[in-house]
N, C-alpha and C positions, 0 to 999 in steps of 0.2 A: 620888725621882722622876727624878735626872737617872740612876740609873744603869739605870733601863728606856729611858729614852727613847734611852740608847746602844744597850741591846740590839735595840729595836725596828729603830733608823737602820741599825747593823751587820746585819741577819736581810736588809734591804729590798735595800742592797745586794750583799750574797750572791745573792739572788730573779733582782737585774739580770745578775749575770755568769753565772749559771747560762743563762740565757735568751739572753743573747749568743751562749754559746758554742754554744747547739745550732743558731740561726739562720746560725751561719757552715758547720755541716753542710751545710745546703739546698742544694741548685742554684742558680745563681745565675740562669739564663733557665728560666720554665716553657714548656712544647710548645707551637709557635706553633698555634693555631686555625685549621680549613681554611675558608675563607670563599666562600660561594658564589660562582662566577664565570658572568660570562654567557658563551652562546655565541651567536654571528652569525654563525654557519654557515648557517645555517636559518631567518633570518626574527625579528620580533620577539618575545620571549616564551618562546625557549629560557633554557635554564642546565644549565650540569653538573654531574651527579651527584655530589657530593661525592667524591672519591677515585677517579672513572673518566674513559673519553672519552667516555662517552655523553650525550646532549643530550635535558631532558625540558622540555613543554613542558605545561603544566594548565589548563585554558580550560574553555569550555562555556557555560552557560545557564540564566535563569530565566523560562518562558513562563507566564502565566495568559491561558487560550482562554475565549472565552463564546459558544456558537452558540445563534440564535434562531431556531426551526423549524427545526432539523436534529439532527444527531448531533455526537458528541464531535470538534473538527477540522474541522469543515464539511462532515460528511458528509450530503447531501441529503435529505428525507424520500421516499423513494424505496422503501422495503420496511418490514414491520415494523409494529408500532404506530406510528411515524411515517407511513408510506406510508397507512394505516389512517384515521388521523387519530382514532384513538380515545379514550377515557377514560383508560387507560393512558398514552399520550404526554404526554413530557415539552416544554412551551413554549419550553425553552432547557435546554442543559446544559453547564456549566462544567470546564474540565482544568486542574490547575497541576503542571508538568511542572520541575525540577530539572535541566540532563541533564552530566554529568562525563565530559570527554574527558581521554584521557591519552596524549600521541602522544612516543614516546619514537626518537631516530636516532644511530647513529653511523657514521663513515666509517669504509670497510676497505678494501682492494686490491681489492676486488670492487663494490667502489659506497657506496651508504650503505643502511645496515638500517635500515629502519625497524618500529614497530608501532605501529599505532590502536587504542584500545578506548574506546565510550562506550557507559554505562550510566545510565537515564531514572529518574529518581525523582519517580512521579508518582499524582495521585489526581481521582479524577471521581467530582462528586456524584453520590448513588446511582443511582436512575434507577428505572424499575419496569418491569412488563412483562405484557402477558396471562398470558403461560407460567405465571410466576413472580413472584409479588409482590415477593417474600424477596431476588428475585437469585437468580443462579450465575455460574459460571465467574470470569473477576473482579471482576465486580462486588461477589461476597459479600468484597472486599479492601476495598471502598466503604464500611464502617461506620464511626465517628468513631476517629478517630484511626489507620484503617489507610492501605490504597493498598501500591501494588507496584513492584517493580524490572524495567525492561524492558532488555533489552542490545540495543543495536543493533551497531554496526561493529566486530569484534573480526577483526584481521587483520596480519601480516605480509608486511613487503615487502623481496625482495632479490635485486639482478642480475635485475630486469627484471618479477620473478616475483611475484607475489600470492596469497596462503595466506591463507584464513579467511573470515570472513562480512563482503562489502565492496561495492560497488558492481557489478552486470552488466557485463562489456566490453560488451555491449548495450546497455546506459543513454545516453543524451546526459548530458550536463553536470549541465543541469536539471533531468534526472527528470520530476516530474509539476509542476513548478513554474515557467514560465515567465515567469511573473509576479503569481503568487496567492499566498495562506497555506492554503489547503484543500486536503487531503490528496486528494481525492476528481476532479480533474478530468480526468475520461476521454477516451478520443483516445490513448494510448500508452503506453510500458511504463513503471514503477515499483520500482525495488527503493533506493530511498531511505534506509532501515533496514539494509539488506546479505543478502546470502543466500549461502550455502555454496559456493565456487566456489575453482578455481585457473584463473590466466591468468596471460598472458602479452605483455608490452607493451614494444614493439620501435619507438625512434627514426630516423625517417631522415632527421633534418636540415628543416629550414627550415618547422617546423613541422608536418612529416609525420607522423605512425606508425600501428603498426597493432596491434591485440591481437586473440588470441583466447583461450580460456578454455571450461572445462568447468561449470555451471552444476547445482546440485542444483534439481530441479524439484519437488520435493514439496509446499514450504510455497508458491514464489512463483507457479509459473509453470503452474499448474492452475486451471480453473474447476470443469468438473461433466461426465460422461459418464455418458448416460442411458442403462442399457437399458428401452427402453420396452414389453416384454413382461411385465416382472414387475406385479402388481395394486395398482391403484391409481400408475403409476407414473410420471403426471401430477396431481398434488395438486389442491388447490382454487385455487390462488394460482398456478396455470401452470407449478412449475416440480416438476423431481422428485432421488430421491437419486441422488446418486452412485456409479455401479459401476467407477473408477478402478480399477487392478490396483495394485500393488505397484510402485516405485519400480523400473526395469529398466533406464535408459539415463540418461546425465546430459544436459540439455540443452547441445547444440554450439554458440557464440556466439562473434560477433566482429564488430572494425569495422577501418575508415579513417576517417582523421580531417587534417585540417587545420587548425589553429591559427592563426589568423596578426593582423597588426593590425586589420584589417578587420572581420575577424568570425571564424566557423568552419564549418565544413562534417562533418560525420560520417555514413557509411553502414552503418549495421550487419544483420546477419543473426541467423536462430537456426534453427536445427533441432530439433523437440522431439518427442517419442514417446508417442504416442496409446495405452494399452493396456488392457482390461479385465479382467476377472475370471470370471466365468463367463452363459453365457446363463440359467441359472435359478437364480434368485435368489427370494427372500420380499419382502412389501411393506419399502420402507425399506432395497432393496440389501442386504438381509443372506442371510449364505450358508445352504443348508442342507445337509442327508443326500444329496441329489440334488444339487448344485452340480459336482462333479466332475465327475461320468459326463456331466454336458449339455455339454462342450466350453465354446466361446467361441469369440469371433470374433479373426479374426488381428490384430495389432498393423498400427499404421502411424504414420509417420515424416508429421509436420506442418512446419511452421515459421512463419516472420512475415520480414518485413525493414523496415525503417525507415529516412527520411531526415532529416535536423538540420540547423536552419541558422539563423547568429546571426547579425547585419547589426550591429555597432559605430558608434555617435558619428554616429548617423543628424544630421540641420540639422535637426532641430526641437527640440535641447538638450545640452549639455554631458552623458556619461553615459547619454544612450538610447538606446535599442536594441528591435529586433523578432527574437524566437525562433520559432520555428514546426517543429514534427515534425508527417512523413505517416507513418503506419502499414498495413500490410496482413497478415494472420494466413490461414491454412487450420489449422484444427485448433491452434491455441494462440491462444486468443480474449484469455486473461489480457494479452497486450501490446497490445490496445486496451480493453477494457472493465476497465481497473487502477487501484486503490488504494494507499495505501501498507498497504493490508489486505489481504483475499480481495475478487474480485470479486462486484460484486453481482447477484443477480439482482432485478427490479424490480416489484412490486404496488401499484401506486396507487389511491386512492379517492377518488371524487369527485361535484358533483351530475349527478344526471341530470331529463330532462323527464318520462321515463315509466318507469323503472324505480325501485327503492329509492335503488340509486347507479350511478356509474359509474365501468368500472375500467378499467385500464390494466397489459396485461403483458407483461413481457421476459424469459424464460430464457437466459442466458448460460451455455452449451456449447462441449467441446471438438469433441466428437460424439455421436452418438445410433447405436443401433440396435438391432434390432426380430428376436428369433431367432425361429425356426420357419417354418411355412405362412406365405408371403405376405412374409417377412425381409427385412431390407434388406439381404443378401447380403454381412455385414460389416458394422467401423464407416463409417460416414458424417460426414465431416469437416466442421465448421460453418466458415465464411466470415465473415471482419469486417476491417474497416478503418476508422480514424479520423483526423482533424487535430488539432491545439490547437497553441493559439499565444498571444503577447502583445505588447504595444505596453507598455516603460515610459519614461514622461517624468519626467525631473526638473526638481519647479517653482524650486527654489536647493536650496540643501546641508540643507535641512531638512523640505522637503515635496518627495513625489511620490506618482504616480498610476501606475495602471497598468489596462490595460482587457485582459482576458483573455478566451477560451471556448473551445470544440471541437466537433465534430460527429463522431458516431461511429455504424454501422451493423452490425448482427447479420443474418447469411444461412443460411437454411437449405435446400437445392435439392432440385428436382422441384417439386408441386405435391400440393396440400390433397387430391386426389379418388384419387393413386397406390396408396395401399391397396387400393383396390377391383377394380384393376383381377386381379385372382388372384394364386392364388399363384404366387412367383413375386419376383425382384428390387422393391421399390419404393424410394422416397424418405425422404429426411430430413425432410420438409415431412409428406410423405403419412402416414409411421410415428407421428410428433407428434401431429399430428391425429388419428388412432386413437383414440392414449392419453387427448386429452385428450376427445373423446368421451366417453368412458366415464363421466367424471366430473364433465361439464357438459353439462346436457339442452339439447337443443332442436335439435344438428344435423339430426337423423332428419329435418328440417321439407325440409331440401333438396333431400331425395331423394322428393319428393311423400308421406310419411307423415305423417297429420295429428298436430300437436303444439300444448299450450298452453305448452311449455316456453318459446318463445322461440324464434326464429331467428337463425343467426349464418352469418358465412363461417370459417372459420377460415384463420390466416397467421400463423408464429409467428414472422415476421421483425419487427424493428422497429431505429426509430433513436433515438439520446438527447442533445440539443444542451444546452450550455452556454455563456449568459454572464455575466459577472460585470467588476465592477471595483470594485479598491482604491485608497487613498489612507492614508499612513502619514505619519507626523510625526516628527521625531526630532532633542529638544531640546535634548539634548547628544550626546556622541558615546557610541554603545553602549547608546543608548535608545532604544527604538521604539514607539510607538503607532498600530495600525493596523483601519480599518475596512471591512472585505468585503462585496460584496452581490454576492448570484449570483439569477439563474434558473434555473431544468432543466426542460425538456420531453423529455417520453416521446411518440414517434410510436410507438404499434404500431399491427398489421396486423389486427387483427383488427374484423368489424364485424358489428352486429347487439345482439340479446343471448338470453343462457341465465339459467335457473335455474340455481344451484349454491350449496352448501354451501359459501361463503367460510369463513377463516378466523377461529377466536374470540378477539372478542365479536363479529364480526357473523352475520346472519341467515340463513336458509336463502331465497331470495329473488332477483326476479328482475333482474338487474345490466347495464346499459348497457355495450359496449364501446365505448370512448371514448380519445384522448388528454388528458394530462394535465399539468400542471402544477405547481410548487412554487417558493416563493421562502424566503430562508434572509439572515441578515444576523451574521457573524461580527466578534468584535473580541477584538482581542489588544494584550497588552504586555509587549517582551519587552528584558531585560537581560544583554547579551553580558560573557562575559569570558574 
């Protein structure tokens, strides 16, 4: 026994000097660890990219919306099965929205580079629809477990200069927000989400500057150009397809702006190009074998301008302020009748004393026109101008309120009877009313024809006010809870009523034209970081 237990003692310390000697091989320091470091270059929230100078900064959001009587956002029942108020409509519809901003900058001898990109990861109960029970478009992304990725701001900025999908130099500050959560409050321009543009933004000291910028106008800054020759090309629901041309000119935009403790001040412009596609066209603006050879009408050059003004640390609280933009368009309606969507055009449904029901309608146009015998000698550019504005007070650091609305007007010029008067130049008014002739009985009554259809005047002008207000809570810092209530009235011009084959499910029947109404009450909570 003792002579293993030497061998074992002797083998252990062999094991030890063996294991010494490769340990004294090692390095004696391993690579020190690059450890993330902040940067204060830029605000809270940066840090630098391990191993560069660039400075990145990760933030963003978690919202869940709930609208009751409206659309996704606090979009109005204003059109649609909503507007309808039919079997189909949904009583409330919920969003919960994800959304990941990545804003990345570093300085150079030329200033600092920066880039934005945020991308929305979100899902809305399903919804249904007359159309389509099933869904389309992205709704069919609505089934359990799916939902979709939306990118909004993705853009570069440097030496002055801005690259990619970002705010309008047209925009004010607050976009369509000057003191609400609904995406939807009309009165002026919107590009909230960003839209395809380079600009150019030039400081002159003491809060000065000025940009201007080139603006893709395809997705934002369009509503609808009718020509009102092709069949059927006034609908049941007032409004008809679009014969827009092909993308031909970027919209021209720009502002001034003053910055200062006070408040702000900004005046901006836009120029934007009115163009169609052909005067003969198939029902639904589609082209056919003949579309060519029938010409078109010449393009023309529209615009809008806008004024902005924020009033700072008004005496009725610590923190409030009053915002207010006026708006005026010729032929680019889309900067007053604006969403963070497409705009809308508007069918409401409602009681009536002697009819089935009674409706209410708005077609929102860039222009209208009417080729052949009798044409309105070109396009004919639509007219609108709106307000909106807000009041927010803050009741202490944890409740405020805010009282918001807008009023906004659609114009179409000449008058209801211009058609008639031969061939020959007529109107935007007079061309309309043709169209919608055809497809709702009962004017013949005006011109002493006897009719049981119904009598109307026809006037395709109308106005759409809004008001609403909020109140939000916010229990810790980066937490919000907040509850919206709006109105919306539709003034249109039209008065009387026709028979007409409304939109399905409703009836073939005879329909009061009337103003109308809707009310809508949104709540949201939302978590910054």
């Amino acid at each position: 026994m003792t002579v293993y237990r030497k061998l074992i003692l002797g083998s252990a310390a062999s094991l030890f000097a063996i294991g010494a000697a490769q340990a004294a091989d090692l390095p004696v320091k391993a690579k020190a660890v690059e450890y993330v470091r902040i940067c204060s270059l830029y605000g809270a929230g940066f840090f630098y990219i391990p191993g560069t100078d660039t400075c990145i900064k990760l933030g963003g959001y978690l919202r869940v919306d709930t609208t009751f009587n409206g659309g996704a956002h606090g979009a109005p029942s204003w059109s649609g099965d909503l507007g309808q108020n039919n079997r189909f409509a949904d009583n409330f519809v919920s969003r919960s929205r994800m959304a990941l901003q990545v804003d990345t900058r570093t300085a150079t001898e030329y200033g600092v580079v920066r880039t934005f990109g945020q991308g929305d990861f979100q899902f809305n109960n399903f919804g249904s629809s007359a159309a389509s029970v099933t869904g389309s478009g992205s709704n069919a992304l609505m089934g359990a477990g799916g939902g979709y990725v939306a990118v909004e701001f993705l853009f570069i900025q440097f030496a002055g200069f801005t690259f990619g999908k970002s705010a309008s130099a047209y925009a004010s500050p607050w976009q369509g927000g000057p003191g609400n959560i609904t995406s939807n409050l009309l009165g002026g321009h919107v590009t909230d989400t960003g839209v395809n543009n380079i600009q150019y933004t030039a400081q002159f000291g003491n809060g000065v500057s000025g940009s201007i910028g080139l603006d893709d106008p395809t997705v934002w800054n369009r509503t609808a150009l009718n020509n009102l020759g092709i069949p059927s090309a006034i609908g049941s629901n007032g409004t008809g397809s679009s014969a827009y041309g092909g993308t031909l000119a970027p919209d021209i935009v720009g502002n001034i702006r003053v910055d200062q403790a006070w408040g702000l001040f900004q005046l901006s412009g836009r120029a934007h190009l009115v163009n169609a596609t052909y005067n003969t066209l198939s029902a639904g603006a589609v082209a056919n074998n003949l579309s060519e050879l029938s010409g078109h009408p010449d393009s023309k050059w529209g615009g809008s301008v806008m004024a902005a003004l924020q009033i700072k640390n008004i005496p009725t609280g610590k923190g409030d302020d009053i915002k207010i933009d006026v708006s005026y368009a010729k032929g680019s309606t889309k900067q007053v009748i604006s969403t963070s969507g497409s705009s809308p055009s508007f069918a409401m449904f409602g009681d009536s004393g002697f009819g089935y029901q009674s409706v209410g309608f708005g077609a929102t146009t860039d222009a209208v026109y009417l080729p052949g015998a009798g044409g309105t000698d070109g396009l004919k550019l639509t007219t609108a101008w709106g307000i909106r504005g807000a009041f927010n007070h803050n009741w202490d650091p944890y409740w405020s309120t805010s009282l918001f609305g807008s009023y906004s007007a659609v114009r179409y010029d000449g008058g209801a009877d211009d058609n008639l008067t031969g061939i020959g130049t007529t109107s935007a008014k007079g061309a309309y009313c043709a169209a919608f002739a055809a497809s709702h009985g009962g004017l013949a009554a005006q011109t002493g024809v006897a009719s049981n259809a119904g009598t109307y005047s026809c006037n395709p002008d109308f106005n759409v006010s809004q008001l609403g207000v909020i109140t939000r809570w916010t229990p810790v810092k980066n937490l919000t809870f907040s509850a919206e209530a709006q109105w919306f009235h539709l003034d249109q011009k039209m008065s009387g009523s026709a028979v007409f084959s409304a939109a399905a499910p409703k009836p073939t029947a005879l329909y009061e034209f009337k103003d109308q109404d809707t009310f809508l009450l949104q709540v949201r909570a939302q978590r910054n970081f």
